[in-house]
C-alpha positions in Angstrom: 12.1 119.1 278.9 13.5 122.7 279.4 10.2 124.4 278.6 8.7 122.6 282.5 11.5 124.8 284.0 11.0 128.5 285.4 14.0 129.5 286.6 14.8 133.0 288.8 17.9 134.9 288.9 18.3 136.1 292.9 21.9 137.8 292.7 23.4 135.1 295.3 25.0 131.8 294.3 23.1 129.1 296.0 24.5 126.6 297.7 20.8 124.8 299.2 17.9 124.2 298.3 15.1 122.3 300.1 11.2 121.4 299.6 9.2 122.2 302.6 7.8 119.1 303.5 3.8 118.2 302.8 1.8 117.2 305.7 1.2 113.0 305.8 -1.7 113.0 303.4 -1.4 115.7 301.1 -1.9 115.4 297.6 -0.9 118.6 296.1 2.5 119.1 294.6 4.6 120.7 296.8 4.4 124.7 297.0 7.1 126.0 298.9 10.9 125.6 299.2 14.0 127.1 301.2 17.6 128.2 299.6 20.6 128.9 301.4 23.2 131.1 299.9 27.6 131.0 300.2 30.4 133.1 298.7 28.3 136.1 299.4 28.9 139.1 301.5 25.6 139.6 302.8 24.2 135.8 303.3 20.7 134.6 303.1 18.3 132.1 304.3 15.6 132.8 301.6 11.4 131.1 301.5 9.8 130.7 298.0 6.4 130.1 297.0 6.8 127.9 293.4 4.4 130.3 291.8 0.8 131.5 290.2 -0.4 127.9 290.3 -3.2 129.6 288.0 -1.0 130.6 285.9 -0.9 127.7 283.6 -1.1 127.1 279.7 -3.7 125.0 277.9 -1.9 122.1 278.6 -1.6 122.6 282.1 1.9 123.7 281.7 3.5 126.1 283.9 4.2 129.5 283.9 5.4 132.1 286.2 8.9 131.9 288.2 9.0 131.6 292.2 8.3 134.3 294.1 10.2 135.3 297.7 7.9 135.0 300.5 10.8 136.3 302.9 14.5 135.9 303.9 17.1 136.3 306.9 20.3 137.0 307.1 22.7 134.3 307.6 26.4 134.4 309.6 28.9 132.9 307.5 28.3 130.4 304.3 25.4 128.0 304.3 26.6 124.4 304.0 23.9 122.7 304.5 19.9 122.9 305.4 17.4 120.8 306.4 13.6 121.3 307.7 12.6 119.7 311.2 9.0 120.2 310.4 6.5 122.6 308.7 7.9 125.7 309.7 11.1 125.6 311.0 14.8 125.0 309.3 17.6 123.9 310.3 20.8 125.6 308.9 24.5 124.5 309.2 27.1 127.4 308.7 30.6 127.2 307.8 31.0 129.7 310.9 30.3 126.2 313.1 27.3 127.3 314.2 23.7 125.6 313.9 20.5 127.8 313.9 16.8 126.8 313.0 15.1 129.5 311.6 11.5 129.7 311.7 9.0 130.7 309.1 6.2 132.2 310.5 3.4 131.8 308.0 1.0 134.7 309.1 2.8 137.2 308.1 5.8 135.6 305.9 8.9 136.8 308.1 11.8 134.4 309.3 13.7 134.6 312.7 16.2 132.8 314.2 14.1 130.4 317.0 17.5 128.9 318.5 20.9 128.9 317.5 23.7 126.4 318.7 26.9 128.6 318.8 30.0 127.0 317.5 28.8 123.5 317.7 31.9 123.0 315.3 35.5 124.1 317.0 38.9 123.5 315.8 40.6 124.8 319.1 38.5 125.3 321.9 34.5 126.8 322.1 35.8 130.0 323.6 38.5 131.1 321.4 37.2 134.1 318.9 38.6 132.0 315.7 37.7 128.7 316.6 34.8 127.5 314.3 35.4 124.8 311.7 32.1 124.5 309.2 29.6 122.4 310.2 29.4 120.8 306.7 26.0 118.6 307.4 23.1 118.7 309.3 20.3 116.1 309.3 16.9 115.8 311.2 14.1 113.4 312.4 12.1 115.5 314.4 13.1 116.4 317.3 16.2 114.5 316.8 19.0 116.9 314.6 22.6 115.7 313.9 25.5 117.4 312.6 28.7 116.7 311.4 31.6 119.1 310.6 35.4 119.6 309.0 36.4 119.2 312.5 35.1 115.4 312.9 32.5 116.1 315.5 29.5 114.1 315.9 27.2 115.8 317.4 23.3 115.2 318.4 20.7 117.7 319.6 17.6 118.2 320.5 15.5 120.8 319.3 13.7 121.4 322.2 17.0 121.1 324.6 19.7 123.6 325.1 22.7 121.6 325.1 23.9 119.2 322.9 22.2 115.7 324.4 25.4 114.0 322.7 28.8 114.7 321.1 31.2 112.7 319.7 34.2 114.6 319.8 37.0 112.5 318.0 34.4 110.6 315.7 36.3 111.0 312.6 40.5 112.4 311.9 39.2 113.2 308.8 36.8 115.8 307.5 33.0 114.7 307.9 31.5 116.0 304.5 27.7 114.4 305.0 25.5 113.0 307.8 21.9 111.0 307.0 19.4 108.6 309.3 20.0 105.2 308.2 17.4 104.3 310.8 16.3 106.3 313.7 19.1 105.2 316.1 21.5 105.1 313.1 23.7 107.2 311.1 26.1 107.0 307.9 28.8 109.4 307.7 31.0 110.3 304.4 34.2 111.4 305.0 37.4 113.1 303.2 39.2 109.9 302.7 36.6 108.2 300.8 35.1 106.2 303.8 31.5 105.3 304.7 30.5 104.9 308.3 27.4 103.9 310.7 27.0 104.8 314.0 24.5 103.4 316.3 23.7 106.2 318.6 22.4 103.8 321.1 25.8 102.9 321.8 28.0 105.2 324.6 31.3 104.4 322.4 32.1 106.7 320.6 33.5 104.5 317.2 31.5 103.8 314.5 29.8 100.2 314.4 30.8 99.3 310.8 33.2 101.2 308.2 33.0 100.8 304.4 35.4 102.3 301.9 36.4 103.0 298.5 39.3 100.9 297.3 42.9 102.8 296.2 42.8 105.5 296.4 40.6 107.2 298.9 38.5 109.9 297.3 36.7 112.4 299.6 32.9 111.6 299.4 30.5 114.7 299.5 27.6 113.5 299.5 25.3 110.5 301.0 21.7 109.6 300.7 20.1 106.2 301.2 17.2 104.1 299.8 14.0 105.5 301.1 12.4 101.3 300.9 15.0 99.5 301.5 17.1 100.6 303.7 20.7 98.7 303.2 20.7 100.6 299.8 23.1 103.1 300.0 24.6 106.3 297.5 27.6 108.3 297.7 29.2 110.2 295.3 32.6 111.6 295.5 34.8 114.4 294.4 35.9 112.7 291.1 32.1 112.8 290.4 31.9 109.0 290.6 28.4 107.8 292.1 28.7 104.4 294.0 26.1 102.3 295.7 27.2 100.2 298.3 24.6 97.0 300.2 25.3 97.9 303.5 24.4 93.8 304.9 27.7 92.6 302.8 31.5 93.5 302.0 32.8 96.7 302.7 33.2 98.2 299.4 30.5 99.4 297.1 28.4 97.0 295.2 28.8 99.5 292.1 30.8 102.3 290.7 29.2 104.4 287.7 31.3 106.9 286.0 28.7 110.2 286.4 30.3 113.7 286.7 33.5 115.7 285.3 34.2 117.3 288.8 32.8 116.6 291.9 29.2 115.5 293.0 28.0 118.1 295.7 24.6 115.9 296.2 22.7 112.6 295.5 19.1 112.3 296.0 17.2 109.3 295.4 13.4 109.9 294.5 11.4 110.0 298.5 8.6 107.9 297.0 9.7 106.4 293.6 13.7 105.4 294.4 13.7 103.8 290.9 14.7 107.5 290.2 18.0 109.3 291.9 19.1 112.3 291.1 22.9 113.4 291.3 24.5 117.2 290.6 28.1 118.4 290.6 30.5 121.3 290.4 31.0 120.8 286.3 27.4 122.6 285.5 25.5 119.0 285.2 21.8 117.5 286.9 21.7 113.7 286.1 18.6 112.0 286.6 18.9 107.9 286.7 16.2 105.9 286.1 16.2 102.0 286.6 12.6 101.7 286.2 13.0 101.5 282.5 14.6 97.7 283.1 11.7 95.5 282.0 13.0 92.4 281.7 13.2 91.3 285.8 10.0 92.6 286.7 6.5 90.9 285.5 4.5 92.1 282.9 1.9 93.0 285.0 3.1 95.8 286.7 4.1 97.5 283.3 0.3 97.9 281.6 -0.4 101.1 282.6 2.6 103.1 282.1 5.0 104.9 284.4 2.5 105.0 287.3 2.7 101.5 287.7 6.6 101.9 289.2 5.2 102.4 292.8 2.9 99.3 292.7 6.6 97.7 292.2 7.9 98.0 295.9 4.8 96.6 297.7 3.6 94.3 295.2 6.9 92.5 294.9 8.4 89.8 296.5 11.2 91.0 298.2 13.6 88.4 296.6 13.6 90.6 293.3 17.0 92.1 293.5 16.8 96.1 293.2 18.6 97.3 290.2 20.9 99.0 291.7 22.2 96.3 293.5 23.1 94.5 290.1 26.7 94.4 289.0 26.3 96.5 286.3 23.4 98.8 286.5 23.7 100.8 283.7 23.2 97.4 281.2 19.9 97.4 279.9 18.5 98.7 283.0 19.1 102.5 283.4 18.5 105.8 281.4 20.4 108.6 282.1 19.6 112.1 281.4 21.5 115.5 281.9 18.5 117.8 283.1 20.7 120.6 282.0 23.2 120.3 279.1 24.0 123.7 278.8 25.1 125.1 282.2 28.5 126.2 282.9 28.2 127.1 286.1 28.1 124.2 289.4 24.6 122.6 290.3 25.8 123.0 293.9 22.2 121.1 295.5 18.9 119.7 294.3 15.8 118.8 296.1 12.9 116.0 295.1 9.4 115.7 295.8 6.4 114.5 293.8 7.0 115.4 290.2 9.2 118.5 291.4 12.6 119.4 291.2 14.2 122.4 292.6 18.1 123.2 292.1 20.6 126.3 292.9 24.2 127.3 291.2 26.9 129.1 291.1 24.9 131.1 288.2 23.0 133.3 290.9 19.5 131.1 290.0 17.0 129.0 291.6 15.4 126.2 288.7 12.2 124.9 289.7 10.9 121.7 287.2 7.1 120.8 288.2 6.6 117.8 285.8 9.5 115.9 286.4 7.5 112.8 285.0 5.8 114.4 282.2 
């Protein structure tokens, strides 16, 4: 419901936003996230604290609206953002270059820890004009990898200088997104609607397989994949359409399901309950999926004590029960849908999921922070 959702005007359009990550064993909620801003003159790289945590309601509802801890500046638009580890962020600019930024806890500043200068080139490094936007950027620590408009692959190390490898002609295409399918492994998405791995074990520089949308090749934006089982794959593309694909069989997705007006910027499943994915797009909308509402496969068991009982499903289960959103039609009987936000007009241009929060950025100049995603 609305009322779980403090929101905070910051006089930038936002195009990131991402939950610092908790420590292994934590319990709390998490309590502090990043946003990257585009469009803007004067870009930032901006830390947030969610809030008074004692400033709650009888209910335990919350009150208060996050609060800026400190920002950087930021050369050029930020197109993507991820954190390597507690305190430092990586950053991908549509200048080409990639920095991570480090927040520095004791005393709440950011600076710039190391930056990777035109790592995206259209021409040549050296020339003045050369970037092209690094449109993705995704790490397992120390490992980083980053994809651009100019179809470079390439792979650093945050502790190393120079790029440790660089796939220079990867794709002809523009490279809109880049995730860990494993931790030799990547997927790509692409501007002509195709979906690639790369094993980065390998020296040649082609992708092991390549999957696509049929017709008529729709640029993908956005790629995430199933945090449990791992040949689960999303995409969703610029005619909003979210499609899973089995990455073990064919080379088309398993399923199409008609989602947004205009396109999907990002797809998240849930980190530690994928029943739940969460998709936003340029036409103002924040869906949230649910499969876990599909009773009928699963035993009765697992369903006495309410919606807790979804992450008994993954380890309890044996294996052979087919996820839902492998099934040919995932929306029948299995799936609710909901539209976090009817009203905005503006586009939801990223979204970030941990625990029972949600945190999303527009085009409206406002950060949206929703603690009891569950509730």
């Amino acid at each position: 419901a609305m009322e779980d959702v403090s929101a905070k005007f910051v006089s930038q359009k936002i195009s990131r936003t991402r939950w610092r990550p908790l420590p292994p064993a934590a319990l709390q909620p998490p309590d502090l996230f990043a946003t990257g801003s585009w469009d803007n003159e004067d870009n930032r790289i901006s830390i947030w604290s969610v809030g008074d945590l004692g400033n709650t309601g009888l209910n335990g509802e919350y009150h208060g609206e996050p609060h800026l801890l400190c920002d950087i500046q930021h050369n050029g638009d930020v197109m993507d953002m991820q954190f390597l580890d507690q305190e430092k962020i990586v950053v991908a600019s549509s200048t080409g270059t990639v920095t991570i930024f480090r927040h520095h806890q004791n005393n709440q500043t950011l600076s710039a820890d190391h930056r990777w200068a035109k790592a995206h080139y259209h021409v040549d490094q050296d020339t003045s004009c050369g970037g092209a936007a690094c449109t993705g950027v995704v790490c397992n620590n120390p490992e980083i990898v980053t994809v651009g408009e100019d179809g470079r692959i390439n792979l650093f190390r945050a502790d190393q200088k120079d790029a440790v490898r660089t796939i220079d002609n990867a794709d002809s295409s523009t490279l809109h997104a880049v995730t860990f399918l494993r931790t030799t492994e990547i997927l790509t998405v692409n501007s002509i609607g195709q979906l690639k791995i790369w094993d980065l074990r390998q020296q040649r520089n082609e992708p092991s397989q390549i999957f696509s949308l049929a017709g008529d090749r729709v640029p993908l934006h956005c790629v995430d994949r199933h945090p449990n089982q791992q040949h689960i794959v999303a995409t969703g593309g610029q005619d909003g359409m979210l499609s899973i694909w089995d990455i073990r069989q064919g080379t088309m997705p398993v399923s199409l399901l008609n989602a947004h007006e205009a396109e999907m910027w990002e797809v998240h499943f849930h980190p530690s309950d994928p029943d739940h994915l969460f998709t936003c797009s340029e036409d103002g909308s924040l869906w949230h999926w649910d499969t876990s509402a599909n009773v009928s496969e699963k035993p009765s068991f697992l369903h006495q004590g309410g919606r807790s009982t979804a992450y008994l499903s993954h380890s309890t289960m044996n294996q052979s029960v087919v996820s839902a959103w492998l099934s040919n039609d995932p929306t029948k009987d299995r799936m609710e849908i909901t539209n976090l936000i009817p009203n905005q007009t503006l586009s939801v241009n990223s979204l970030d999921v941990l625990g029972p929060c949600l945190v999303y950025g527009t085009d409206a100049e406002a950060i949206y922070v929703n603690r009891q995603l569950f509730a």
